[in-house]
Structure formats: structure tokens, C-alpha cells
C-alpha positions in Angstrom: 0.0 0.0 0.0 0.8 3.4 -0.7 1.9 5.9 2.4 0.7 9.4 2.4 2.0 12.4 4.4 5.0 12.3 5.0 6.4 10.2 2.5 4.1 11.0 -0.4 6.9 12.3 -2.6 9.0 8.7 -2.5 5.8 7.2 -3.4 5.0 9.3 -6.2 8.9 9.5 -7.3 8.4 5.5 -7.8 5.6 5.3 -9.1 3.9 6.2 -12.2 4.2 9.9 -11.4 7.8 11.0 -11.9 9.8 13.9 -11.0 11.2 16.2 -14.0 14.8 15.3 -14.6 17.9 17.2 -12.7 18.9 18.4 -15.9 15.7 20.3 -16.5 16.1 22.9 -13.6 19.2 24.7 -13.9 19.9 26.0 -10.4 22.2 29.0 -9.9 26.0 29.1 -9.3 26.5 29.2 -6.4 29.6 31.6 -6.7 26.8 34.1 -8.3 25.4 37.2 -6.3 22.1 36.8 -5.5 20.9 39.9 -6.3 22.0 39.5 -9.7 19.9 36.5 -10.2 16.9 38.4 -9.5 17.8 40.9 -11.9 18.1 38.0 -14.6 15.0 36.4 -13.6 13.2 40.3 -13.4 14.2 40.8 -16.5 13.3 37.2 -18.1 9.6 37.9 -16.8 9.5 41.2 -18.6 10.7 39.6 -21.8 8.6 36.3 -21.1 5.1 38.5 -20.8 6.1 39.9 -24.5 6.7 36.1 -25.6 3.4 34.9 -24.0 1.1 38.5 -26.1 2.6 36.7 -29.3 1.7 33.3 -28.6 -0.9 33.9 -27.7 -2.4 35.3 -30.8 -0.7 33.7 -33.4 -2.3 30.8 -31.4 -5.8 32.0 -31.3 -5.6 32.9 -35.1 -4.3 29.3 -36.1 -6.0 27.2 -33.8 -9.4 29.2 -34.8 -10.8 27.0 -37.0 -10.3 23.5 -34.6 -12.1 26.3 -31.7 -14.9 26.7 -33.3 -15.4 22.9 -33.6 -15.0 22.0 -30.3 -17.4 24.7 -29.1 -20.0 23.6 -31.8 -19.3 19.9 -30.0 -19.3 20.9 -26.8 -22.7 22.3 -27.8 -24.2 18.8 -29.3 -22.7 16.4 -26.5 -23.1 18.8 -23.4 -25.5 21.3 -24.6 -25.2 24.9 -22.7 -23.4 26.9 -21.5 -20.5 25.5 -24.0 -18.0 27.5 -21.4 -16.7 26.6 -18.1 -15.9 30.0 -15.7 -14.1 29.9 -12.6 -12.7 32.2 -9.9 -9.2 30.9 -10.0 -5.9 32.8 -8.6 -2.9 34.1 -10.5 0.0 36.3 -9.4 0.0 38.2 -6.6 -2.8 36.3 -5.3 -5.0 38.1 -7.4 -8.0 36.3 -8.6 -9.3 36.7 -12.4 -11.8 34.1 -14.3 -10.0 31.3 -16.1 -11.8 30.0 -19.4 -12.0 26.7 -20.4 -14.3 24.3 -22.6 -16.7 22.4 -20.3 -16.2 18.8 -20.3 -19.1 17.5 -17.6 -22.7 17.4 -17.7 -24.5 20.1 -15.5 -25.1 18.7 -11.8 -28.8 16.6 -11.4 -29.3 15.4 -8.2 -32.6 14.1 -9.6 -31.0 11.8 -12.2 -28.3 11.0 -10.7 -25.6 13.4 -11.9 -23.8 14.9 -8.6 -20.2 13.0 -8.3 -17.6 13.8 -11.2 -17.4 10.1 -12.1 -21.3 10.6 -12.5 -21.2 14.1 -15.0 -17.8 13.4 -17.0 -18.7 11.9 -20.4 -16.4 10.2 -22.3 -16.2 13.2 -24.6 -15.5 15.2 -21.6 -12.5 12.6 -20.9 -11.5 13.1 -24.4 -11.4 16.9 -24.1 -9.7 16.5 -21.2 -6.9 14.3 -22.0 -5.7 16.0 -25.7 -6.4 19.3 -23.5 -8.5 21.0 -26.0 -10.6 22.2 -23.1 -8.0 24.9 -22.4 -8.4 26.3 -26.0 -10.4 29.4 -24.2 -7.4 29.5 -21.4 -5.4 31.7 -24.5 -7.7 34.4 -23.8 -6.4 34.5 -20.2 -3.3 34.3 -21.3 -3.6 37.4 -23.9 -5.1 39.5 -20.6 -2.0 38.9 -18.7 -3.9 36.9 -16.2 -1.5 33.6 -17.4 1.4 32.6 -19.0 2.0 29.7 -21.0 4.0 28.4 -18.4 4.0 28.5 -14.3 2.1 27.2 -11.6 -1.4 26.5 -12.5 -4.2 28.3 -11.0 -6.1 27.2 -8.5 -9.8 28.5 -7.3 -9.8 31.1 -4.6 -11.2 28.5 -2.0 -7.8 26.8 -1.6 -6.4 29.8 -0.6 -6.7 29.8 3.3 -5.1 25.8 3.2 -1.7 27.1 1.6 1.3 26.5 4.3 3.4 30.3 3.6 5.9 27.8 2.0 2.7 27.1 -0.8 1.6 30.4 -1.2 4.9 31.2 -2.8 3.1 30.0 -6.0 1.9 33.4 -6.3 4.8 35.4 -6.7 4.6 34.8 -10.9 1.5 34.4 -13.4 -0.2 31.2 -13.5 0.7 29.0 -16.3 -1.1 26.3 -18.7 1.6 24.2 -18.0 4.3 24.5 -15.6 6.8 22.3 -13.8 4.3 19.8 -11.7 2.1 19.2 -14.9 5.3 18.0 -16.7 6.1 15.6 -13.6 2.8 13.6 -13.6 0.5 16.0 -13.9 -2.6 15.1 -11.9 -0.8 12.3 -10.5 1.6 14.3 -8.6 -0.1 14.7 -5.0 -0.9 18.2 -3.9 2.4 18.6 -1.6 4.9 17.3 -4.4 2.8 19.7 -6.9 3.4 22.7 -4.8 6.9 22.0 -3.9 7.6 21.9 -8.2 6.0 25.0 -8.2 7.6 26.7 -6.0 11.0 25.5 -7.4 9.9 27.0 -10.6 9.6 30.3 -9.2 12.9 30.2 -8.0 14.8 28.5 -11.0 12.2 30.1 -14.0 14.1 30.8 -17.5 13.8 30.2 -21.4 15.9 27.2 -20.9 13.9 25.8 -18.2 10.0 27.1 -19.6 11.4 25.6 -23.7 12.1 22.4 -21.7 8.9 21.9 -19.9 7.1 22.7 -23.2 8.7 20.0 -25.1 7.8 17.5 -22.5 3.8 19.5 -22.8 3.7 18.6 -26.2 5.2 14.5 -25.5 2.6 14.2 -22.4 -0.5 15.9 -24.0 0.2 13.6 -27.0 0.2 10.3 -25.1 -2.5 11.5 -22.4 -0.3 10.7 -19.5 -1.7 11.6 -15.9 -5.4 12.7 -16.5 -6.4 11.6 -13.1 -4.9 10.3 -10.0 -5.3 6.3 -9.4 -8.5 5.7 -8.2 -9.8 9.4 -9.4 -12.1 9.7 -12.5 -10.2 13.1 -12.2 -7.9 14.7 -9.1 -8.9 14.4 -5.9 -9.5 18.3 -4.4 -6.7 20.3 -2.1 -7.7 19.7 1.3 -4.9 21.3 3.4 -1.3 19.5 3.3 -0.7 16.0 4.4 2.7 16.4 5.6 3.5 16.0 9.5 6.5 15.2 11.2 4.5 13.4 14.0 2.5 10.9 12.0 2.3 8.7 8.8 -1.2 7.6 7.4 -1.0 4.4 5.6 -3.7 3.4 3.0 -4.8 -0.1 4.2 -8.6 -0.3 2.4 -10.3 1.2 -0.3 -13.7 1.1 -1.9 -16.2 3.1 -3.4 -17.5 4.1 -0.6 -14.7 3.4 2.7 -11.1 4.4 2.8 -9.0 3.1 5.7 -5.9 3.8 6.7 -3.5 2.5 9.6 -1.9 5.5 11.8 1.8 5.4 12.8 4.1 7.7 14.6 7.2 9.0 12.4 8.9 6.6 14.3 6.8 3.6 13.8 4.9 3.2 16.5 1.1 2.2 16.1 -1.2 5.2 16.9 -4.4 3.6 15.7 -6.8 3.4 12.5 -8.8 6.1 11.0 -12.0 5.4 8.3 -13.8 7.6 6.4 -17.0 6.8 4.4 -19.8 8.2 2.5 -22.7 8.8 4.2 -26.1 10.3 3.7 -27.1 14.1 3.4 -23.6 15.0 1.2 -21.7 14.3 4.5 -18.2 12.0 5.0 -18.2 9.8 8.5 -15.0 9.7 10.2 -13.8 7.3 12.5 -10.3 7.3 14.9 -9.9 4.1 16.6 -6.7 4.8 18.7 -4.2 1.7 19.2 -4.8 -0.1 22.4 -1.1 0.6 23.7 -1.1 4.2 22.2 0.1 6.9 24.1 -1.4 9.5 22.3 -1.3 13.0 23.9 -2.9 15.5 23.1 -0.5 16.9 20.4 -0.5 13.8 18.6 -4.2 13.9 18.4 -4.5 17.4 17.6 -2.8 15.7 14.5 -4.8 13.3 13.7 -7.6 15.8 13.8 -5.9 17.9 11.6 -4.8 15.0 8.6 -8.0 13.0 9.2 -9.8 16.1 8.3 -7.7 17.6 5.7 -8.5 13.9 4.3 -11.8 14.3 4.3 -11.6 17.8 3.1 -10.6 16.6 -0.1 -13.6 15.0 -1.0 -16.6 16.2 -2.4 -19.0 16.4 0.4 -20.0 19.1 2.0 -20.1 18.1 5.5 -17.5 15.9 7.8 -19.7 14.3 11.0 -17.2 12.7 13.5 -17.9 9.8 15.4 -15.9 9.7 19.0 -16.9 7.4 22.3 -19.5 9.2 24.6 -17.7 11.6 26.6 -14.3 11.2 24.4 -12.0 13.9 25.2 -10.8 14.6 21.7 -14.2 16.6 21.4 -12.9 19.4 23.0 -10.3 18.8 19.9 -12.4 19.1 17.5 -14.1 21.8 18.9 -11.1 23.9 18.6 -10.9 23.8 14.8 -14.6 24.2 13.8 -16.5 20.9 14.8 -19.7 21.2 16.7 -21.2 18.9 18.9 -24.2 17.8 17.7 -26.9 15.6 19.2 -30.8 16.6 17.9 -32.2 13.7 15.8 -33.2 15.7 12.7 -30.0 17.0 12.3 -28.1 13.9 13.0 -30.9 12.5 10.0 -29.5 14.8 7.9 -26.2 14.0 7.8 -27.4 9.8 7.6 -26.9 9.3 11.1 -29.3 8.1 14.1 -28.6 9.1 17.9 -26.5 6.1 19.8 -26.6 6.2 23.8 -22.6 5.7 23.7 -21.4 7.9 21.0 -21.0 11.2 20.4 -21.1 13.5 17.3 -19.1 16.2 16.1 -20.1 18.1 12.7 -18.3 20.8 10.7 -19.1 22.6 7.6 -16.2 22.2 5.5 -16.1 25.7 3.6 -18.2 27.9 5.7 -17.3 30.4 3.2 -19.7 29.2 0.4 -22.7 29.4 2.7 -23.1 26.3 3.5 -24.3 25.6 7.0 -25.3 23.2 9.6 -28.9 22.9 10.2 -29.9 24.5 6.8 -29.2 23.8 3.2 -28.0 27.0 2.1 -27.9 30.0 4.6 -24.8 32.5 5.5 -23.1 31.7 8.7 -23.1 34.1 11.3 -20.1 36.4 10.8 -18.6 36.1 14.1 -18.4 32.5 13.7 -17.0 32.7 9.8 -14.5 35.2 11.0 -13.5 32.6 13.9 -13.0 29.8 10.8 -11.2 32.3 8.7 -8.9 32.8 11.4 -8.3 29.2 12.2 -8.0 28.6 8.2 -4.6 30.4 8.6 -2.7 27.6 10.2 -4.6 25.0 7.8 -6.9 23.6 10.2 -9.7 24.3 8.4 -11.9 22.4 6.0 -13.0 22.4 2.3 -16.1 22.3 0.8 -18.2 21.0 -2.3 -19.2 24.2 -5.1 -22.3 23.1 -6.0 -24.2 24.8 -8.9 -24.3 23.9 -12.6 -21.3 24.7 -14.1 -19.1 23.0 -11.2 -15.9 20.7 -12.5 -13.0 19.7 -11.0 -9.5 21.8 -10.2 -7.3 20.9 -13.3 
């Protein structure tokens, strides 16, 4: 089985997600003043926006004709809108609407059509993997809201889970392609693909941006890394994974139930955490601590933290917590935007019945989109989405589903 967290990166280095080569990223000399790199790189951003203006038309001109077909296919398979819009964020944190073709069917909960696996048609794959969908994206790029390389833009509501290390991403435009799509695209988990793009901030240059479009062009053209092993896409950015205190190791998966067995950095058991799908677009989670655990209350403070950065990165909308009556870890969970929760019609909503020796702990996991416990679409107090926003800050906090009808996955 695959380990997360902390030892994502050898995983994906092994596996079928692989690191750009040394040779691509041509670090500085180390005998050269620092301050002159900056000038070099300055001044290759100010000649790299001119490059990106050219492209970018001769590109719309020449690639008009094979536009105008996908829209007018995009209009017989998925009908309207034929665009996909998003709120995503771009240099200096500032946020613009990216374009793109849409490639899923709108969201019907009453025909079935809510999960991406559920909405993305195979012509939707197909758009997907020969990346015609980013056709529009050259408009973006024309604005000066994207280059043709650099990190790739994310939407705004990933922006209170970045670590300062993360947000680094920011300092230069958003790219079609960029470093972490040329290492395994969306196979590449979210740490590893922040940590490439924040390497290409510091090492950016025609060398290294002619490089990473060669290998565009080779990976487009053999559709590698589409979606994440067990995705029909990429899973969503929950909050990093990484932890010097504990390693979660996948031990089960299905459909429905992923498990996965705890372990101090050192090895040591520290239990087993589950999460499921469960009624009322909410995930269940589970801790079941080892038997000879000592597990203070740092440790569980991180178990809090990755179970439900975990969770986070699905697509519900709601996390409910299961813990023994009278646990102490509520008090945990408390701390980071849980609540306890214990009136039947609530507990119904979220698929779960009252038990005389458990307790339940619920969070909304992006109070920011209005979502809110005990109705299905109301603005949460501002005090208390003030009190998340602040919590959000040291990545405690906890991701949402967009709902709405033209919705698709981060890519």
C-alpha cells in the first residue's frame, strides 16, 4: 500500500508519477550574487510576458478553426453553457476568471448526476486528455492573467489551506503548463505539486520554460496523468498531508470506505482512521486509537488535523465525527470548527441516528460558500465565519463541495 503524508513524494517518485529530470532545472552558481539572479529572472519575466502576447495570438488565429469545432461539440454532446468559468488565482494572489471548454454534464441530483465520475462523459475525458478544453485559457493568457507556463491556477477556495511555503506559487503568473504538470501532472499529489512550483519560481528561464514545453507537447500527446489512481479526475486540495509526527498508511479502499493505519514517524502504532460516505452529502470519520497508544494531546491534535484535511478533499459538503461518549478529543475538534451535535433531525441529515454511547461532532467544510449546519443554504453568522477564517490560517480548516451547474474539478 501506498503511504501518504510524509512520505508521499517517494511514493510518487516510484511510481507512475515521476519527477522532471535534474537536468531540467538549472539552479544558480552558487559563486553568483544573489541579487543579480533576481535581476536575470526580473528581467526574463518582462521579456517572457512579451513572448506569452505573441503566442498567444498567433495561437488564437491558427488554432481558430479547430475552436470553433469544439465549441459547436461541446454544444451537441453537453449542450449549454459550452464554457466553463471559474474564480481561480494568478500572481500576486489576485484572482481573475479562467476559461475553459466544459467537459461535464450540468449537476442533477434528480437523475443522478452529482459526483464527477457521474457528470464526465467520455467526450468530456476526451477533451480532457488532448487538453483542448484549455483552448479558451489563451484568452487568459492574452489579458495577462496567465502565461503559458508556471504554476497552474487554483480557485480562490484553496487559498486559506496554503502553508506560507505554498503560497509562494503566487509570486509569478499562473501557467497552462508548468513544472508539476510536466512531472505527472494530476498524478503528482498536492504537496509534491506545490513543492515543483515553488522550485519554478525560483529556477524560472527560457531554458527551463522551452524544456517543460517539449515534454507538454510529448505528455498531451500520449495522455499521460489525466487523473490520480483511483480518481475519475484529481482528488480536491484539502490542506497538506505532511506531518512530522504521523504517517497515514492506506490499508482499504472502496467506493464508498477508505482506511488507513496511523503510525508515529517513528513507527509506532497510533491507531486506525475510516472515512465513508454517508447520507445528506456528509463523509463519517472514524479514529480508533491503538490499544497501547500513548497518544497526547499533540499527537491527536494531528490526527484531527490530517483525518480532516482527508476528508476535506472530497466532495462532500459536510465531515460528522464519530468519538466514544464523553471522548476527550471533542474538545479537539471543537477547537478547529467541529460542533457537537446531538438533535435527531440534524443527526438525520447527515445519515446518522442518535446512539446512547457515541457522540457526534459536525463541521461545515467551507463555511465560506454558505453552506451551514442545520440548513441547506444559509450565511453563517459572521462572528463565527470570522472565527474559521482565522483558524483557516494555520490550515486547520476544512474544504467544501461548489455546488451549482457549471461546477468541474480543479485541473
Amino acid at each position: 500500500m501506498k503511504s501518504e503524508g510524509a512520505n508521499s513524494y517517494a511514493a510518487n517518485r516510484n511510481g507512475r508519477a515521476h519527477r522532471i529530470p535534474c537536468s531540467l532545472v538549472q539552479r544558480r552558481q552558487t559563486d553568483r550574487p544573489i541579487s543579480a539572479g533576481r535581476q536575470m529572472m526580473t528581467r526574463y519575466h518582462s521579456a517572457k510576458r512579451m513572448l506569452d502576447v505573441i503566442g498567444a495570438l498567433v495561437a488564437l488565429v491558427v488554432l481558430s478553426p479547430v475552436f470553433i469545432v469544439v465549441a459547436v461539440l461541446v454544444f451537441v454532446f453537453l449542450g449549454s453553457p459550452i464554457f466553463f468559468t471559474q474564480q481561480r488565482v494568478t500572481k500576486g494572489e489576485k484572482v481573475f476568471r479562467l476559461w475553459k471548454f466544459r467537459t461535464m454534464r450540468n449537476a442533477a441530483p434528480a437523475q443522478g448526476l452529482v459526483s464527477d465520475a457521474q457528470r464526465l462523459t467520455r467526450f468530456g475525458r476526451l477533451l480532457r486528455s488532448s487538453s483542448l478544453d484549455e483552448l479558451p485559457s489563451l484568452w487568459n493568457i492574452l489579458r495577462g492573467e496567465m502565461s503559458f507556463i508556471g504554476p497552474r491556477p487554483l480557485p480562490t477556495r484553496y487559498l486559506p489551506h496554503y502553508s506560507p511555503h505554498q503560497r509562494r506559487r503566487h509570486l509569478i503568473r499562473g501557467g497552462l503548463s508548468g513544472l508539476a504538470q510536466v512531472s505527472g501532472r494530476n498524478q503528482v499529489r498536492w504537496d509534491d505539486r506545490f513543492d515543483l512550483d515553488v522550485e519554478y519560481v525560483d529556477t524560472a528561464s527560457l531554458a527551463v520554460d522551452l524544456r517543460i514545453i517539449l515534454r507538454t507537447i510529448r505528455i498531451v500527446l500520449r495522455a499521460d496523468g489525466i487523473s490520480q489512481d483511483g480518481e475519475v479526475t484529481a482528488d480536491n486540495f484539502g490542506g497538506t498531508l505532511k506531518s512530522e509526527l504521523l504517517v497515514f498508511d492506506e490499508v482499504g479502499r472502496t467506493e464508498d470506505v477508505r482506511t488507513w493505519s496511523v503510525r508515529s514517524s517513528s513507527g509506532k502504532g497510533v491507531g486506525r482512521c475510516d472515512i465513508s460516505v454517508a447520507d445528506g452529502d456528509a463523509v463519517v470519520i472514524r479514529f480508533d486509537a491503538h490499544p497501547d497508544a500513548d497518544n497526547d494531546v499533540v499527537v491527536r491534535r494531528e490526527v484531527v488535523r490530517l483525518a480532516t484535511n482527508r476528508a476535506r478533499a472530497t466532495e462532500a459538503t459536510f465531515a460528522v465525527w464519530i468519538l466514544p461518549l464523553g471522548s476527550e478529543d471533542l474538545a479537539i475538534l471543537t477547537e478547529v470548527g467541529f460542533e457537537g451535535c446531538d438533535d435527531p433531525s440534524d443527526l438525520s441529515r447527515f445519515g446518522q441516528r442518535p446512539h446512547p454511547e457515541q457522540a457526534f461532532a459536525v463541521c461545515t467544510l467551507w463555511p465560506e460558500t454558505g453552506h451551514h449546519i442545520g440548513s441547506s443554504q444559509v450565511t453563517p453568522p459572521t462572528h463565527w465565519l470570522n472565527g474559521m477564517l482565522r483558524r483557516t490560517r494555520t490550515s486547520q480548516s476544512f474544504r467544501p463541495l461548489e455546488t451549482g451547474s457549471a461546477v468541474e474539478t480543479a485541473s
